[in-house]
MDTraj code that builds the backbone (N, CA, C; nanometers):
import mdtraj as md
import numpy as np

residues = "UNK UNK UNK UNK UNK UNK UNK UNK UNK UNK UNK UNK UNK UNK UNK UNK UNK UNK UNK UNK UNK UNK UNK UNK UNK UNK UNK UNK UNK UNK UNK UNK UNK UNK UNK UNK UNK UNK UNK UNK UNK UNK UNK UNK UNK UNK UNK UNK UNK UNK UNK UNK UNK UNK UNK UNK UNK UNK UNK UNK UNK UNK UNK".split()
xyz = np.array([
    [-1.1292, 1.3291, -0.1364],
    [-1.0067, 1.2517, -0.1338],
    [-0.9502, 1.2450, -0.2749],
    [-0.8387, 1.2528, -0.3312],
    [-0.7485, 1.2636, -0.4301],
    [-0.7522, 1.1396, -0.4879],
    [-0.7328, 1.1236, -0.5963],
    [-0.6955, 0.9041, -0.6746],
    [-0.5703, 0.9415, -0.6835],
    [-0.5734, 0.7672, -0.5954],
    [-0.4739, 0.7229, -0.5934],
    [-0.4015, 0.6924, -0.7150],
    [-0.2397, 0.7371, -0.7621],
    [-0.1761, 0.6851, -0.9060],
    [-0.0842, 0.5549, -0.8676],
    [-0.0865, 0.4945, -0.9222],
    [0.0615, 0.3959, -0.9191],
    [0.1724, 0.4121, -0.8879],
    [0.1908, 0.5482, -0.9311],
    [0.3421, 0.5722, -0.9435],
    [0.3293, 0.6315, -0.7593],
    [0.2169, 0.6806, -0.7346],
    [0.2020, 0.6872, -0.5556],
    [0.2190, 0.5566, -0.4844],
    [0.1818, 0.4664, -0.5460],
    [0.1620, 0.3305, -0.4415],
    [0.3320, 0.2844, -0.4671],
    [0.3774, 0.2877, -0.5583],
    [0.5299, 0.2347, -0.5861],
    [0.6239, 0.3314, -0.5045],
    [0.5993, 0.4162, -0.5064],
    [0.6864, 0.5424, -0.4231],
    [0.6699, 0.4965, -0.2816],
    [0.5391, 0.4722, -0.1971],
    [0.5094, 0.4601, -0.0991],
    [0.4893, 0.3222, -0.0299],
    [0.5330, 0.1936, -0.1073],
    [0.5848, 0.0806, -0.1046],
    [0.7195, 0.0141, -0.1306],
    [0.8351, 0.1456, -0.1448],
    [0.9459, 0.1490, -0.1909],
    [1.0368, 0.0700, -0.0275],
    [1.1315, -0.0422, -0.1045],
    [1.2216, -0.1073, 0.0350],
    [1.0716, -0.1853, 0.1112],
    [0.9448, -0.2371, 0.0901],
    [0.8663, -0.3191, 0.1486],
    [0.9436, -0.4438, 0.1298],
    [0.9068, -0.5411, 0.2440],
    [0.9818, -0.6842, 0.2251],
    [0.8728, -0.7305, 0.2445],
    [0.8253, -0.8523, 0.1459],
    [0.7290, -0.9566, 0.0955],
    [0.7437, -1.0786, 0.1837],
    [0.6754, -1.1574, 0.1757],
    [0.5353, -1.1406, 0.2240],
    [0.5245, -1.0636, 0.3219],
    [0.4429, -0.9422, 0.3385],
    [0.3636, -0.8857, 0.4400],
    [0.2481, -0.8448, 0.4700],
    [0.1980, -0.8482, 0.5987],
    [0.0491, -0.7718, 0.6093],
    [0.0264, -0.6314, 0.5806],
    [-0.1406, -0.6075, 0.5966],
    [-0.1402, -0.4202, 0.6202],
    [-0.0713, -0.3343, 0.6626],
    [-0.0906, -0.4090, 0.7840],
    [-0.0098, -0.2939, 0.9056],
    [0.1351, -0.2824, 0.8528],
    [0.1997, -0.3995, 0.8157],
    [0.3702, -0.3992, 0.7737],
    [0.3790, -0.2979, 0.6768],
    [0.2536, -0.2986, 0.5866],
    [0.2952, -0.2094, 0.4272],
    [0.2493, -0.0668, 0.4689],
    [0.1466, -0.0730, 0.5806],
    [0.0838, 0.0712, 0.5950],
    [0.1904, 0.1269, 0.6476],
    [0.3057, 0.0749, 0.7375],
    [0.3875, 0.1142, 0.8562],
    [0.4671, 0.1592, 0.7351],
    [0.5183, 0.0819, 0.6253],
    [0.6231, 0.1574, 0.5157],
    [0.5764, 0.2496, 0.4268],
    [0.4496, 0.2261, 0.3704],
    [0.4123, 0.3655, 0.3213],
    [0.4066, 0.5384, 0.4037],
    [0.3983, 0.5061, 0.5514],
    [0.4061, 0.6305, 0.6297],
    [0.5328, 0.6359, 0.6574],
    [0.6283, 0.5899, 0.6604],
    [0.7608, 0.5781, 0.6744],
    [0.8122, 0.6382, 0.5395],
    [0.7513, 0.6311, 0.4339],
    [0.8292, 0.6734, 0.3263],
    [0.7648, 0.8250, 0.2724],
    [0.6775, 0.8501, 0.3686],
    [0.6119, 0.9818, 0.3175],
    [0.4729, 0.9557, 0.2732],
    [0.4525, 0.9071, 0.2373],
    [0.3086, 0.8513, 0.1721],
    [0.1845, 0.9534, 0.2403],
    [0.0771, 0.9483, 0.1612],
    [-0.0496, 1.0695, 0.2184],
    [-0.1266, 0.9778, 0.3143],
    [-0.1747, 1.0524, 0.3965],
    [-0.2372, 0.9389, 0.4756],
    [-0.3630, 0.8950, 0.4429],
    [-0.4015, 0.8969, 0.3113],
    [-0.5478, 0.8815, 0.2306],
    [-0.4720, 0.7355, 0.1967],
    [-0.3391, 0.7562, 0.1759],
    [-0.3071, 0.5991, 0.1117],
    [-0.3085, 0.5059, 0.2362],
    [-0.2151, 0.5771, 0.3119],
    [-0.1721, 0.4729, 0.4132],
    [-0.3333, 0.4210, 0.4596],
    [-0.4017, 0.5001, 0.4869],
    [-0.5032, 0.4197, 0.5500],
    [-0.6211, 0.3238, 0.4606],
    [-0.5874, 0.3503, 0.3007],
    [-0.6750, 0.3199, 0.2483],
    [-0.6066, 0.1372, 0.2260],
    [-0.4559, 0.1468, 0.2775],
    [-0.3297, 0.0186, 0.2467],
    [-0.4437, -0.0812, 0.3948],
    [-0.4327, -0.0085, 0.5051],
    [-0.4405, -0.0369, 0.6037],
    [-0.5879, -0.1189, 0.6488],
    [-0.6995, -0.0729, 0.5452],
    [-0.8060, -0.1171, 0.5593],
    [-0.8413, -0.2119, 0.4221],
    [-0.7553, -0.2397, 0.3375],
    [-0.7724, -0.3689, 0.2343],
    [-0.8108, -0.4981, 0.2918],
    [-0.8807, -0.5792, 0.2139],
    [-0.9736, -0.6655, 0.2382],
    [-0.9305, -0.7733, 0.2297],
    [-0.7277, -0.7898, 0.1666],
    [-0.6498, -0.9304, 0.2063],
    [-0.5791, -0.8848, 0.3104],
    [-0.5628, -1.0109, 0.3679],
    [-0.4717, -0.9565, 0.4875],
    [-0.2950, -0.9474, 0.4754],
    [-0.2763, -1.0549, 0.4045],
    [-0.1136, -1.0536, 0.3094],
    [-0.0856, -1.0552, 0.1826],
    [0.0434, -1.0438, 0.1810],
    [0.0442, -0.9603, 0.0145],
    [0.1555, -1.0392, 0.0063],
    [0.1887, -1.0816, -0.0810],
    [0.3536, -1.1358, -0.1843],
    [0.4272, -1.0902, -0.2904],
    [0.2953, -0.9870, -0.2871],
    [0.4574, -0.8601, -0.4127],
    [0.3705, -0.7366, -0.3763],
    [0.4208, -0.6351, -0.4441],
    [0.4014, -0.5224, -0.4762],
    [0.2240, -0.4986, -0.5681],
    [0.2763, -0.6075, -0.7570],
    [0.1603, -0.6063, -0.7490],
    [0.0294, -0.6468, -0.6869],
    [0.0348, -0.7362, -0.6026],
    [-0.0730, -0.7821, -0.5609],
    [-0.1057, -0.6420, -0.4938],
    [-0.0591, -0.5384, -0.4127],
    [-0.1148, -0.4662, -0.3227],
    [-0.1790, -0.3808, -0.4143],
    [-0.1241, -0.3138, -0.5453],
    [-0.1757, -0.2581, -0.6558],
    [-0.2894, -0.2657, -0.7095],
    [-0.3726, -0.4437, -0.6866],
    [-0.4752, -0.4988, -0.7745],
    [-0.5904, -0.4619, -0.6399],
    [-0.5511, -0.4758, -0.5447],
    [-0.6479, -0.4700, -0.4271],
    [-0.6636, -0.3177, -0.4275],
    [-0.5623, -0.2150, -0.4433],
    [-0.6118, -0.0647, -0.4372],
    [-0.6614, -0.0590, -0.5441],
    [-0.6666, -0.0772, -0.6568],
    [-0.6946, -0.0783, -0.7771],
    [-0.8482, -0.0961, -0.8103],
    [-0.8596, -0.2121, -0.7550],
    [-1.0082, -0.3082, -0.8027],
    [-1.0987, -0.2499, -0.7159],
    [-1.1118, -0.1264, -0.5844],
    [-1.1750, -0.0953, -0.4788],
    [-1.2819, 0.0159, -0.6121],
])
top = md.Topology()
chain = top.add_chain()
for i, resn in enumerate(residues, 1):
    res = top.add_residue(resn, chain, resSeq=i)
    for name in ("N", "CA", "C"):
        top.add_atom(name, md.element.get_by_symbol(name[0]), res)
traj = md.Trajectory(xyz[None], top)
């Protein structure tokens, strides 16, 4: 599997509306093109909601 960059998670979280769950952000990262190493790696994070962008960043991040 490839690492994940930032500038992937910002591309593939682009137009997300806050607060949302997995499924909401996984559904916009595959919507925006995103690899499906991300989407599913969005989809199986260990919070269930998010309130920005960075927060989803610190959870792919810190894995």
């Amino acid at each position: 599997m490839s690492r994940i960059k930032p500038t992937d998670v910002q591309k593939a979280l682009k137009g997300a509306s806050y607060p949302a769950d997995r499924e909401e952000l996984a559904e916009t990262a595959r919507s925006n093109g995103a690899d499906e190493s991300l989407v599913d790696q969005i989809s199986h994070l260990d919070t269930d909601s998010f309130d920005g962008p960075d927060e989803v960043s610190q959870a792919l991040f810190r894995r």
